[in-house]
N, C-alpha and C positions, 0 to 999 in steps of 0.2 A: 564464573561460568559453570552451568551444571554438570557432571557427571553422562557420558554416555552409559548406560548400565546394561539396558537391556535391547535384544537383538529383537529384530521388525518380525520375526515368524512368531514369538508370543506373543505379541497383539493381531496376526492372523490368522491364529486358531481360534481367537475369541470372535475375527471379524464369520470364518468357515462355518464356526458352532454358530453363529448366529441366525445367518443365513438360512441353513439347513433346519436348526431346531425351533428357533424364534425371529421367523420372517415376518414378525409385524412390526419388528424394530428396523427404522430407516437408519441403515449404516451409514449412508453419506454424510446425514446430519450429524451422528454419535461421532464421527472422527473430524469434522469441520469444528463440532462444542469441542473437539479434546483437542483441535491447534494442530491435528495430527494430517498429513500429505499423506493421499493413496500411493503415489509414488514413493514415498519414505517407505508404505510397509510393500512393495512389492520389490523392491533392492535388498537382497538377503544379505545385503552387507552391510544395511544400516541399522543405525543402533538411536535407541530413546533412552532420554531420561527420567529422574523419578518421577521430575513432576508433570512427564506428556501421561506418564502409566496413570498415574492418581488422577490427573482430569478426567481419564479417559473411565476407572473406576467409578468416579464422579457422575461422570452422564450416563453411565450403564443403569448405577440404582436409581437416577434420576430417573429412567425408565420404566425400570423394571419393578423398585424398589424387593430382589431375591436377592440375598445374600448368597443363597445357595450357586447361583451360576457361574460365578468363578471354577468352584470345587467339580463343577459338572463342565464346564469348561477344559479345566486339566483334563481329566479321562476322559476329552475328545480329541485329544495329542494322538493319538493311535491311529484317527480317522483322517489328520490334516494332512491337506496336501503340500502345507511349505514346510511339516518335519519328515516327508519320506525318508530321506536322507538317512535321518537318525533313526526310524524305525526300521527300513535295513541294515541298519547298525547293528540294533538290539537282535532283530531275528539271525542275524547272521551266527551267534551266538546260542549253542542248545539246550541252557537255562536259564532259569529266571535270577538263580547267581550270580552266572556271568554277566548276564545281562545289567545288573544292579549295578556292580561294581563297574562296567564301561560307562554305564549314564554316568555315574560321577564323576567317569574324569573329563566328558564331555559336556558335563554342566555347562562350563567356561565356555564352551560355544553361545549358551541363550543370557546365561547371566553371569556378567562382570561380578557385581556386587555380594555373591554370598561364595563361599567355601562348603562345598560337600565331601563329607567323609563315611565310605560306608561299609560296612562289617556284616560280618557273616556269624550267624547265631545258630542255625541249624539249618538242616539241607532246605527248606521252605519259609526259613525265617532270617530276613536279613534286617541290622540297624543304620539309618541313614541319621548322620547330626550333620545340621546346614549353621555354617557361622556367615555372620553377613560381615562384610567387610570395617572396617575403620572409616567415620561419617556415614555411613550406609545407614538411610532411615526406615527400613521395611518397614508394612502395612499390615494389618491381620488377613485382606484379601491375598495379598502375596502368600501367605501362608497355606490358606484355602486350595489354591490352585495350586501351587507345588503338593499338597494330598490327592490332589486329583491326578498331579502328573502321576506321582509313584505307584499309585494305584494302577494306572494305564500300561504302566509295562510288564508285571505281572499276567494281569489279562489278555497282553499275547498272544500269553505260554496257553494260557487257560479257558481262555472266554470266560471268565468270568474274574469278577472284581476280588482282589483279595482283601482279607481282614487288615486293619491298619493303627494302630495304637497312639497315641500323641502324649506322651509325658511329659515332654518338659518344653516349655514353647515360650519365645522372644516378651510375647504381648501378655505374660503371663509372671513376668518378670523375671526368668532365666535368661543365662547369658547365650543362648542359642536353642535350635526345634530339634527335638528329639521324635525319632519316627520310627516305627517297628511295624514291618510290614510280615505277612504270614499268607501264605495263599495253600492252595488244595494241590499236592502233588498229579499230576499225569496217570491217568488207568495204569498205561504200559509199565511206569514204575513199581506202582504198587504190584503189581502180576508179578513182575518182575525180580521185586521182595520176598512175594510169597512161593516164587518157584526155588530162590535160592534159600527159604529156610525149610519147606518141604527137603529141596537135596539133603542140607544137611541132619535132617532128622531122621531121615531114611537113612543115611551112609550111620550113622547113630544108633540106631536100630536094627542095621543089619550085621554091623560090627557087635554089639550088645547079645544078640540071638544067635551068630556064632559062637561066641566064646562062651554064653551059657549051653548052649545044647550039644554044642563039640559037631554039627552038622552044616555041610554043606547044603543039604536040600532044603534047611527050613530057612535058611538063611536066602536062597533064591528064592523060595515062595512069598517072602516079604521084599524084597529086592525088586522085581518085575513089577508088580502093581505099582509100587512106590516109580520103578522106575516111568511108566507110561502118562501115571500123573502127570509127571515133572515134566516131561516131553510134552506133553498135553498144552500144561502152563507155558513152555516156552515157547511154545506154538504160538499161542494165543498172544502171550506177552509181545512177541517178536509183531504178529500181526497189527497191536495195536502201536507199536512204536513206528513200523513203516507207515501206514495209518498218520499219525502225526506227523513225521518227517513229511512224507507228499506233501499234507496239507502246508504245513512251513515252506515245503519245497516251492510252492504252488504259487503260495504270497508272497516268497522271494524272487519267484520269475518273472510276476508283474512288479514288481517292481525295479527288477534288472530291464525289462523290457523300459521300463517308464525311464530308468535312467542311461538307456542306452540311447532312448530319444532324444533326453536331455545333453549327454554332450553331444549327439550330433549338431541337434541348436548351438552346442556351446562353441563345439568346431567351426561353425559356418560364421557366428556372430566373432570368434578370434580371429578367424582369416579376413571376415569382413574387417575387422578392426585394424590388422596389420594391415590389407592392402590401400585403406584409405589412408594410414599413416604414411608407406611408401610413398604413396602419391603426394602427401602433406610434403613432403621432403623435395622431390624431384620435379614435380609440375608446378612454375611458378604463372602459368598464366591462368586466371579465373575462367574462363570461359571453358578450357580445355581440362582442367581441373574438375568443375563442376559436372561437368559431364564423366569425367571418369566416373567419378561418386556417386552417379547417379546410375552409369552403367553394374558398380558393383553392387550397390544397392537391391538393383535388380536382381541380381546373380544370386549373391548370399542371405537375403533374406525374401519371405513369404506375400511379399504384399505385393499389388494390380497393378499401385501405380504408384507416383512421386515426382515431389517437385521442390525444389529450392526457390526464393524468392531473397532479393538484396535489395536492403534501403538505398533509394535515390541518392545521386551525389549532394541534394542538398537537404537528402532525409526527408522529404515530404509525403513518397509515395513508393509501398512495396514494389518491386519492378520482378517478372516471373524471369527468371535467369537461365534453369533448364531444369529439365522433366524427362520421366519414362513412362510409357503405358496411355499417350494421350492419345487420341484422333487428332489428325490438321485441324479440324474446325475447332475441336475443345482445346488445341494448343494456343490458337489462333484467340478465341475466346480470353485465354490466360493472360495474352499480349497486351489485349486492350482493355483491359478492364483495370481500372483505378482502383488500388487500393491506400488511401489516404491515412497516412500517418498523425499530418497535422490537425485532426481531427479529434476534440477532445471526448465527445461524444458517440466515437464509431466504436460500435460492440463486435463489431466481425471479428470471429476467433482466428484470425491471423494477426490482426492490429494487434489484438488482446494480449496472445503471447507474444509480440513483439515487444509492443510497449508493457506491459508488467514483467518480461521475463521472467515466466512458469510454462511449462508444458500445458496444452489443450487434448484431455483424451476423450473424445463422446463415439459412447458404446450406438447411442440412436438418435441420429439429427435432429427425430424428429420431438427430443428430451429440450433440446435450444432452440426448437422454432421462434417461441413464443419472446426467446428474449435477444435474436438479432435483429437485425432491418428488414423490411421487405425487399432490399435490394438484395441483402448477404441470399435474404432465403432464396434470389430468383435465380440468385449464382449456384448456390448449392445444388438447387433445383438442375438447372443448366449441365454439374456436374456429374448430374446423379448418385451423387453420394450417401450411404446410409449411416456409414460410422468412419470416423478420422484419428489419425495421432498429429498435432502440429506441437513441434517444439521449438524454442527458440535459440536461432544462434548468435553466443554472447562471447566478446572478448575482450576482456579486461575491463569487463563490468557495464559493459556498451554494447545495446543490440544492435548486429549487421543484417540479421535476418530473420527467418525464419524454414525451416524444413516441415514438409507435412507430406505424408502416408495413406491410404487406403485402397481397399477389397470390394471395387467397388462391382464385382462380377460374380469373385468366389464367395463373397459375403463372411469366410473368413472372422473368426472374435480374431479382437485386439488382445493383447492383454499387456500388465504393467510391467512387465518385464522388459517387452518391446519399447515401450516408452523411454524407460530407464539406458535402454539400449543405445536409443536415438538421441536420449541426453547425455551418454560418454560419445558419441559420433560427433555431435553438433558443435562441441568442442575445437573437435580437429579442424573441421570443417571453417570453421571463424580465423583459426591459426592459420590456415593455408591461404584464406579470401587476404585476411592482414598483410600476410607475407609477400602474396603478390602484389596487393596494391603498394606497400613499400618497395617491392622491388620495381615495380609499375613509376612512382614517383621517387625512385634514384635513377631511371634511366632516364626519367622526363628532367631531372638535377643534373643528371650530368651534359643532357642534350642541350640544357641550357649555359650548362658554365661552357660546353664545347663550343656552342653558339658567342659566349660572350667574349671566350678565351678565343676564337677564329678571328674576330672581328673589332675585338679592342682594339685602339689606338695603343695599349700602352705594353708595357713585356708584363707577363703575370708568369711567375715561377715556382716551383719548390725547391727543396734542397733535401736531403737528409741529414741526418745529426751529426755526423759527418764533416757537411758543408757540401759535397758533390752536387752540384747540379742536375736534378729529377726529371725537370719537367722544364720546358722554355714555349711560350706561344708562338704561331707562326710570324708574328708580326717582330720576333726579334733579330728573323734575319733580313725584313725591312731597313729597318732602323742600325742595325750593328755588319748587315754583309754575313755573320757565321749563320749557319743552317746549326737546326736542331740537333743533330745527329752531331755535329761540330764539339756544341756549347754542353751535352748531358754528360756527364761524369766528370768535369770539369771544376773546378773552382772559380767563384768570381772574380779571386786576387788575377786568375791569369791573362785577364782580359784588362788590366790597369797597367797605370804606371806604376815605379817603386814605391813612390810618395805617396801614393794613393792605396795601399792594398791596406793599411791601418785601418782605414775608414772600411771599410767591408768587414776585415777581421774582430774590429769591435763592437760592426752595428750585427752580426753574429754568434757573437759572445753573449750581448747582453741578449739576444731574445732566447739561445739558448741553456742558459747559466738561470735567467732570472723570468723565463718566461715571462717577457712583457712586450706590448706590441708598440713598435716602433712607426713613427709615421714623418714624413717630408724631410729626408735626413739628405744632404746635397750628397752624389758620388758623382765619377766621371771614371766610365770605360772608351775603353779605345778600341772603336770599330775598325773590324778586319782591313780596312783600305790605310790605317793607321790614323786618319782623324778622331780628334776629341769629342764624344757625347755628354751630355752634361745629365742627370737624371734627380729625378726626387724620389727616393729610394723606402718602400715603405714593408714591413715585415711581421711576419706575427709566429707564433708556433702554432705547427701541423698537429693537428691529434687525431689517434683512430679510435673505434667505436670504442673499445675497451679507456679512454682517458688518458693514452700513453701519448709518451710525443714523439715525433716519428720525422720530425726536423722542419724548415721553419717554409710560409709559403706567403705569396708580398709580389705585391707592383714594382714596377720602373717607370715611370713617368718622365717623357722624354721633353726635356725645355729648353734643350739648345739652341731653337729656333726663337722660342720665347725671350732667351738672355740674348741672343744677338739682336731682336726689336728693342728691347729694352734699353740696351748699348747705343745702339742706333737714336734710340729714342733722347735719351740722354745725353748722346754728341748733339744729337738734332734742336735739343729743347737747351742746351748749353749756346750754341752758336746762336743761335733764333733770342738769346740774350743781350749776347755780344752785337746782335744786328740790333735789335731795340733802342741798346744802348748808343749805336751807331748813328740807327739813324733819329733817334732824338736830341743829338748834339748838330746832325748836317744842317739844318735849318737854321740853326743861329752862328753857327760857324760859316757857314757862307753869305748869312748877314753882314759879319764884322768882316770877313776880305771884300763882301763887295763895296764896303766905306772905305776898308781901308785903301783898297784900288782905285775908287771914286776919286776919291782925294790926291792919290798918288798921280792918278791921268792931270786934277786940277792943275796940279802944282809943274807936272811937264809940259801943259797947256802952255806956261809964263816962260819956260825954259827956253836955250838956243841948243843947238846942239853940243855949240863948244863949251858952255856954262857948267864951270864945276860943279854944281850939285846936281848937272844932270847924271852923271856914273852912277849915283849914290840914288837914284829914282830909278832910274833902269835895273839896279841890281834887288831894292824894292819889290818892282813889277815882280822879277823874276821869281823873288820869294812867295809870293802873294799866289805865283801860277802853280808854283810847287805845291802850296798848303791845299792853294785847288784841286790837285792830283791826288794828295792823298787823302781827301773826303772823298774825292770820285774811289778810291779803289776801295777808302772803307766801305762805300753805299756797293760796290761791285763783292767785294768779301760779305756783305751782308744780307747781299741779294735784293736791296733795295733801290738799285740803281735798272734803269730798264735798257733791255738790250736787244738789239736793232736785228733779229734772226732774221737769215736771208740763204738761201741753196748756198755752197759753197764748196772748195775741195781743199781740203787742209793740207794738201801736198804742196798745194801752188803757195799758200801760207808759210810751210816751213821753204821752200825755196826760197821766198823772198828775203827772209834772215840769214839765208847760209854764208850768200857775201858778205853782210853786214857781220856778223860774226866771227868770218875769216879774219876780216881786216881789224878787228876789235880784238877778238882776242888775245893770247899769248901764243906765240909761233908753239911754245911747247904742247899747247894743245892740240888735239888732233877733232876734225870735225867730220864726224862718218854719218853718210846719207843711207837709211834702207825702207827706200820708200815702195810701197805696193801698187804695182801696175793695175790699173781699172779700180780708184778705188771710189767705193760708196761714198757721194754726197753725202751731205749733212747739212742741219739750220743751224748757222752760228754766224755768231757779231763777230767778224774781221777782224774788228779792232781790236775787241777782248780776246779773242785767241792769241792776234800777236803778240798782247802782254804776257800770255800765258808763256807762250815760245820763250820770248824772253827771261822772266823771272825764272824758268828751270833753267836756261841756258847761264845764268849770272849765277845761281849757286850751286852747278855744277863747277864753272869755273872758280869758283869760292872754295868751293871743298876741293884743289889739284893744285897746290900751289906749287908744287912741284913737278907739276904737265900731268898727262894725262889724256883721256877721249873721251868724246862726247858722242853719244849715237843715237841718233832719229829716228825712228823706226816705225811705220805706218802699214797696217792690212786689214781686208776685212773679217770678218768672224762674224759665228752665230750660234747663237744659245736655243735650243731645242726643250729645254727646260728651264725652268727655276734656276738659277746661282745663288751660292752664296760666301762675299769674300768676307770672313773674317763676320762682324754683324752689319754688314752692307747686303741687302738680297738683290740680285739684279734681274728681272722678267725676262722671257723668252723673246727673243728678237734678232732681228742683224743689227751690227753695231759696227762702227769702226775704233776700232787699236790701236792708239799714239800714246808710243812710249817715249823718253829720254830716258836714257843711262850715262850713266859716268864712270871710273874707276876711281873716285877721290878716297879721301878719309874714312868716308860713311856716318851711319848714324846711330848710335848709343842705341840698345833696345829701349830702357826706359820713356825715351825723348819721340820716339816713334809714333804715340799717338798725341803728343802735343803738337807737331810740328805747322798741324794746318791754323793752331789755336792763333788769333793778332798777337802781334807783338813780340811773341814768345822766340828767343832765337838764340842760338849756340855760340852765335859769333861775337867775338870781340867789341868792345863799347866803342862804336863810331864807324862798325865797318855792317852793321843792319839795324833796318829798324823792325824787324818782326812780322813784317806787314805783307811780303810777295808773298808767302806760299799759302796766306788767307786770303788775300785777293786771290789767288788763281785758284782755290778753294771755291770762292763764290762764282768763281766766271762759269765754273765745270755744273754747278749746281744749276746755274740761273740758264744753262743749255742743257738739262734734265739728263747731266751726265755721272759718272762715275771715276773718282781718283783712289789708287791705291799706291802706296809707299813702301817698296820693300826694303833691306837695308841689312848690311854686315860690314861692322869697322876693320877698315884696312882694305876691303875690298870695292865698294863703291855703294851707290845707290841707283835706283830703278823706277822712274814713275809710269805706273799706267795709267791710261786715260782712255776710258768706253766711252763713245760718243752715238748716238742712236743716229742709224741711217735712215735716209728717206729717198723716196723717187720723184727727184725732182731736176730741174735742168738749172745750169747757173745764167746770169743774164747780168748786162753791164746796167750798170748805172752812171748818169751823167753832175758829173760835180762841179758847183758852180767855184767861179776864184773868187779867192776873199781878198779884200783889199785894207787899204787903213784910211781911206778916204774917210772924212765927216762930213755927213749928210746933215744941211740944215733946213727950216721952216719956219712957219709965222703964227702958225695952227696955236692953239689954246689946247694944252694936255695936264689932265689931272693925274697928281701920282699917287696914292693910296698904299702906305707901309705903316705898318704900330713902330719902324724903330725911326725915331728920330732924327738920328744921324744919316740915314738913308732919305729921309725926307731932305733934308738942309742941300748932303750934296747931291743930289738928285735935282733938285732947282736950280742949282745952281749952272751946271754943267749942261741942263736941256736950256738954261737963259740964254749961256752962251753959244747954242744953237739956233737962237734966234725962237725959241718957243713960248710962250706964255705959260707959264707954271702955275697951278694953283695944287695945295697940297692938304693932306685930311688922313689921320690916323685909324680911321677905322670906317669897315664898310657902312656901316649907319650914316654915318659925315657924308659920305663920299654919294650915297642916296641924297641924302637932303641936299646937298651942292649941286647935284644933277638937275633937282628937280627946279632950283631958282632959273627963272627965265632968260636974268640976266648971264648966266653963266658962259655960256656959249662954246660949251666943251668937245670938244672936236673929237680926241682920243683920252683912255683912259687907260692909265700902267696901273694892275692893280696886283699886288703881293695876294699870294693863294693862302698863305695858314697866318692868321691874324686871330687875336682875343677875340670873343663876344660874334660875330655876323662875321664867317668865315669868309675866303675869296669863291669859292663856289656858288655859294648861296647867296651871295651880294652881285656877282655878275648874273644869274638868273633874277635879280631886282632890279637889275638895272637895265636889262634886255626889255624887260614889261614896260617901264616907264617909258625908255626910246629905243626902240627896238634895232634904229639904222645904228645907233654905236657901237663903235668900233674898241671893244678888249683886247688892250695884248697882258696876258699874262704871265707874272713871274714867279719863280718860287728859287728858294735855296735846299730842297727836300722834297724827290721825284717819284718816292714812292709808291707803286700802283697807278703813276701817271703816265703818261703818254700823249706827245705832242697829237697824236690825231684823237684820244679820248676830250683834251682840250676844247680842240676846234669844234669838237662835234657836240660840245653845248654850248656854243655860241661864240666864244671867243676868236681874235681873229688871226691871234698866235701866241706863241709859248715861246717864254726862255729860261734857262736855266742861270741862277746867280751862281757863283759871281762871274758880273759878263765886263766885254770893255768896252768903252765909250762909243767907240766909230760903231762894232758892232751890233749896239742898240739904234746907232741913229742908221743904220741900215732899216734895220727892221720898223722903225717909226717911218720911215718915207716908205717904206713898202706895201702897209697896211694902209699910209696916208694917201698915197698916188693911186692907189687900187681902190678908195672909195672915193678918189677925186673921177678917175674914168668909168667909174661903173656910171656915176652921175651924171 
């Protein structure tokens, strides 16, 4: 990169001397060809390099082709107005000696690049040698023009040019210029010379003419004359030196005047500068900011009027932001007038210095007419504007604006000064717009994380490095019960259990030790009511604007409710297995008892009563009703069995077992009633609740083998909100509360949540089958209720049961008696089963009813046999789930063929069924296998007799 060398006032003496001496040369152009910014040379603080000076020589002789005007250039140093400075330097000084020897040490003000050393030869004759620097390439003009300079300060003293010597010069192959300058001493000196050698020839001569003549009078006669000379000369001498002094005096006053003006400027422009700086600092809002600066503006500098203008939010179009010095209408004006950024073709000198980021200075609008828009000119116009400064404001290499100036009253020149000026302003000005609008969008940051932090579901935290707890969201004392104020300074170990602060203290460690962000790591705090929360705990390190870390900041993610559905979900989708499994064995398990009972009625059919193998049939039967019991309670723990819900009041329920249970139990037991006056109805099957009664009342008595009490305990309640026990949630409702309790054994925590599982059972081999507390599992489920199981060994256990109440009334039902009568007939009945063994005795047992049997494995057969003429099929038993042409869908074939036919259908597997779903697709009744003989042939004369009288 080049060498800054030389200071911007040497190439302004050559722009001053031009102007003045040789205005036929277009300066704009000569510093445009030299690369050179008008604003570069009016910043006396800016410095050019060699190679802007050499273009810049370059387009002069390209002009001019005079070599001579450099040289005449220098000794126009005297006359410029951007070396006052140094020319009150030199005058201040009351000879051309002094003088000499101060320009050289002041050199280093205009030029970097050479060393001057300058010496004194006689009272009017001093030697200056210039060395240029190390890499420093001077020029021969460089040379030219430093004779011109030294020449110039001489002439001062003199008004006139002094003599000047050059012996030994760079471009001439010496190692430096050698320069001897000689000027014409001052009148007053000389006078001044010649009065003190007149003194002394006279004191000479009158000393001399005393001691020859030994007389005092000839010695005054030469004395007087001589003396009045001398008074004469010094008269004169003295006259001519105050004479010069005024005159110096005179050019030092203007120029004390001119720089008395100049720091007043400079005062106004540093206080302007500091009080926009304060402002940069303390006013973060734009609107009120820019206005300051524009009121100072006003204040400290010279100009009509002013205005700021800030690119659109999406940079499209200048938008006028605030102003001083307008009319309403011309402000008004400012408002609505478009100035398009996205415009690659708009010349309007605001776009211009936006978009190029350079200063715009036009001395006379009417120098740009020719090359804006007619639009720009009709605004200009508009403004009445004759000359402008618009500069741009840039920050960090991105224009936000623009600032522009003008005198559009006082008419006022600009000048590049002011320019310069408005380019160290526009600066601040971008820094304070940035500032604010950062500060603008961290309040709009934090009004958003406030927003998301109020209104999260989940706890958002920080901590310090520390570990203390900073910050906690509102929503943590949702979810935990501690208030804010509770949880800040706090630890999150102190909200656990012992077992659990590990997990905190490590997921801690690692984000502060290894700064790394942690995500879904399982915790569990314990909300102030002392319940378990279960959370997915995620963390990262805090850092502040400097890169420090300042401790760690992280979610809570609360899924306690989630892992208790999922529990839930898992019990649910576990059992809803075990029912699958259930009920895809009932259908064929109550196939083979209803053969095997078939057979066993056959065979008691042949019996007497006193006939030995009749015990061994009865006891049989008796097996065959049990194995029936326990597919019913499996289809009831399955929930596949349907149940008959009807008003009811479970008080009158557990009364009816109190007796039964007195007299049943063990005297050691104790059986305590605490039943609740007026309590809520409910829909439930009678008969499955009394199981339910029962099954807890047998293993209460199970677990006291050593006595003990049993307690009943019935009220109503109502949940106002959501519950939830354990991952069971229960909805907001009234409900009725039937508990049993005991004081037995109790039960194992582990075994706690199998207990409802089939089968699964504590007790001794022969003394359960696992099977009551999943049937009464199912019975509570398939009455849309809830069971919960609490338990502690050695002191008892506790069942609750929430039952949902209703407003309803109870009402009696009338039961018919059953009998064991066989009901016979002559009818012709088809029987329709895929099993075999169900067909054989199934004919057999309706023959010896007197019936006509024909029989057909599957619903297709059982079509086609209909449809034969001769068949003459009175009634038809047809099995509901058979291979190939279901019982559903063959009794609706068989309804179309003969619509008067009479269906009764059977199944061993009731799921989703329901004797009135039955009927009401046509069939003319429903029974469940396995059934017993009389009780079919009931139902066969039932259906038979009911479309014998309908006819």
């Amino acid at each position: 990169m080049d060498a800054n060398l030389y200071n911007s006032r040497v190439i302004i003496t050559f722009i001053e001397y031009l102007k003045e001496k040789r205005p036929d040369i277009d300066v704009e152009n000569l510093l445009k060809d030299s690369g050179i910014s008008s604003y570069e040379l009016e910043d006396e603080g800016h410095w050019l390099t060699q190679k802007q000076v050499d273009r810049f020589h370059d387009a002069l002789m390209e002009r001019t082709h005079d070599a001579s005007i450099f040289r005449e250039a220098g000794r126009y140093m005297t006359f410029s107005q951007s070396t006052k400075t140094i020319r009150q330097l030199i005058l201040a000084f009351l000879s051309p000696i002094q003088a000499y020897f101060m320009l050289g040490k002041i050199a280093s003000y205009l030029n970097r690049g050479t060393v001057f050393h300058v010496k004194k030869i006689r009272r009017n004759i001093v030697e200056i040698i210039s060395t240029p620097q190390e890499d420093v390439r001077e020029q021969p003009y460089q040379c030219e023009n430093r004779m011109g300079s030294l020449e110039s300060v001489a002439q001062i003293f003199t008004d006139k040019l002094p003599s000047l010597e050059h012996p030994a010069c760079l471009h001439r192959g010496d190692k430096h210029c050698r320069y001897i300058v000689s000027w014409e001493e001052p009148k007053y000196l000389k006078w001044s010379r010649g009065r003190n050698y007149i003194t002394l020839a006279s004191l000479f001569a009158v000393a001399l003419s005393a001691f020859l003549s030994q007389s005092l009078e000839v010695a005054a006669l030469i004395s007087l004359p001589a003396a009045v000379i001398i008074t004469g000369i010094a008269f004169y001498s003295q006259h001519l030196e105050k004479k010069d002094i005024y005159e110096r005096t005179e050019r030092q006053g203007d120029a004390a005047n001119r720089l008395l003006d100049q720091i007043t400027i400079s005062y106004n422009n540093a206080l302007l500068v500091q009080e926009i700086g304060q402002a940069v600092s303390n006013i973060l809002d734009i609107e009120s900011l820019l206005k300051f600066v524009m009121e100072t503006l006003q204040k400290r500098l010279n100009f009509d009027r002013g205005l700021i203008m800030l690119a659109s939010q999406d940079r499209k179009r200048l938008v006028y932001t605030s102003g001083y010095g307008y009319s309403f209408d011309i402000e008004a004006l400012l408002r609505d007038t478009q100035f398009h950024l996205d415009d690659p073709n708009s010349k309007g000198p605001f776009v211009v210095a936006f978009r190029e980021q350079h200063p715009i200075f036009v001395d006379n609008v009417k120098d740009i007419k020719d090359d804006i828009s007619l639009r720009s000119r009709s605004f200009v116009e508009a403004l009445d504007v004759s000359s402008f400064i618009c500069v741009p404001i840039i920050y960090e290499g991105r224009s936000e604006g623009i600032l522009a100036v003008d005198n559009y009253r006082s008419h006022r020149p600009h000048s590049q000064s002011k320019v310069n000026l408005l380019m160290g302003i526009a600066p601040q000005i971008a820094i304070s717009v940035n500032n604010a609008k950062s500060l603008q969008q961290i309040m709009e940051s934090e009004e958003r994380f406030r927003n998301l932090s109020v209104n999260s579901p989940d706890i958002i935290y920080t901590t310090d490095n520390a570990g203390f707890i900073t910050y906690v969201n509102p929503v943590a004392e949702e979810i935990l019960g501690y208030s804010a104020e509770e949880m800040v300074g706090c630890y999150f170990p102190e909200f656990t259990k012992d077992g659990d602060r590990e997990t905190f203290l490590e997921l801690f460690n690692r984000v502060k030790q290894g700064k790394e962000t942690i995500k879904n790591i399982e915790a569990k705090l314990l909300a102030k009511d002392g319940t378990e929360r279960l959370f997915y705990m995620s963390g990262a390190p805090n850092f502040n604007a400097i890169g420090e870390m300042t401790g760690v900041v992280g979610i809570l993610k609360d899924f306690t409710e989630q892992r208790m559905l999922e529990q839930e979900l898992h019990q649910a989708s576990r059992m809803n297995a075990i029912g699958r499994l259930t009920g895809g064995i009932a259908h064929d398990f109550n196939n083979i008892l209803q053969a095997i009972s078939a057979y066993n009625e056959l065979l008691t059919l042949d019996k007497s009563d006193d006939d030995p193998d009749m015990k061994y049939l009865m006891n049989t039967q008796n097996l065959i009703k049990r194995a029936s019991d326990l597919v019913r309670q499996l289809l009831l723990f399955s929930r596949k069995a349907v149940s008959k819900l009807e008003p009811l009041d479970i008080n009158i329920e557990i009364k009816k077992f109190h007796e039964l249970l007195v007299s049943t139990l063990p005297k050691t037991i104790e059986i305590k009633l605490n039943l609740a006056e007026h309590l809520s109805i409910i829909n439930g099957d009678a008969a499955q609740l009394d199981q339910v009664i029962m099954n807890l009342a047998v293993n209460a008595k199970d677990a006291m083998a050593d006595g003990g009490k049993i307690i009943f305990e019935t009220k109503n309640i109502e949940f106002a909100e959501t519950q939830y026990r354990g991952s069971v949630k229960i909805d907001p409702g009234c409900y009725v509360l039937f508990t049993v309790s005991d004081t037995g054994c109790g039960i194992a925590k582990e075994n706690i949540d199998h207990i409802f599982e089939p089968f699964f059972t504590t007790k001794e081999a022969g003394k359960g089958t696992g099977i009551g507390l999943s049937v009464v599992y199912g019975i509570i489920k398939n009455h849309n209720g809830f069971i919960f199981c609490t338990s502690e060994l050695g002191i008892g256990t506790t069942y609750e049961i929430y039952l949902p109440a209703v407003e309803s009334e109870i009402t009696e039902e009338k039961k018919e008696a059953a009998g064991n009568i066989l009901l016979q007939g002559k009818e012709t009945i088809l029987l329709v089963d895929d099993e075999p063994a169900l067909l054989d005795i199934g004919k057999r047992l309706l023959s010896l009813l007197g019936y006509s049997v024909l029989t057909v494995d599957s619903g297709e057969s059982a079509l086609d046999m209909i449809k034969q003429k001769d068949s003459n099929v009175d009634l038809v038993i047809l099995d509901l789930m058979m291979p190939g042409m279901g019982g559903e869908r063959c009794l609706a074939e068989i309804l179309k063929i003969a619509p008067s036919m009479k269906v009764i259908i059977v199944s061993g597997f009731s799921a989703n069924i329901s004797r009135q779903n039955i009927i009401s697709t046509g069939a003319a009744d429903f029974i469940q296998k396995p059934y017993q003989i009389d009780f079919l042939s009931r139902k066969i004369r039932s259906v038979l007799d009911q479309t014998v009288s309908s006819s």
